[in-house]
N, C-alpha and C positions, 0 to 999 in steps of 0.2 A: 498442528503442533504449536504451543506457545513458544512465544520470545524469547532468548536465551539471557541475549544482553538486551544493555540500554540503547546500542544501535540498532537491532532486532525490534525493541519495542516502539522507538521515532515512527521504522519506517511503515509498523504495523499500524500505529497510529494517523499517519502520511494516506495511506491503503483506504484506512475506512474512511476518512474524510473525503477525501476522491471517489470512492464508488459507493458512498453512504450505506457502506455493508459492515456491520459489528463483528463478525464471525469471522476475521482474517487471520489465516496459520504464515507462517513462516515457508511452508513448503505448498501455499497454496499458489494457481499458477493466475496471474492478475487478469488477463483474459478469460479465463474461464470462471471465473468470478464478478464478470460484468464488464470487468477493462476493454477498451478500444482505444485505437489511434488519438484521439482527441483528450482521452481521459489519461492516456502515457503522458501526453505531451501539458499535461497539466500535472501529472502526478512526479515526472520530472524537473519541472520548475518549484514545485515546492519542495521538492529534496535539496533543490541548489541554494534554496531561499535558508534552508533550515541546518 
């Protein structure tokens, strides 16, 4: 599912950058689209950054 809003689309933007995957939904689950431990913990420091 696409982004709805403009915080929807940050954090869709935030996703691919982190697990270098194009094809991120909003209702996708970030583990099962490559995410691990190491990649949250990068993927939450650029949320805090931004």
């Amino acid at each position: 599912m696409a982004p709805r809003t403009e915080l929807e689309e940050q954090l869709v933007r935030i996703w691919q950058s982190v697990l270098n995957h194009h094809q991120i939904g909003i209702q996708d689950n970030f583990f099962e689209v490559g995410g691990h431990s190491l990649r949250a913990t990068t993927l939450m420091a650029k949320i805090i950054r931004s």
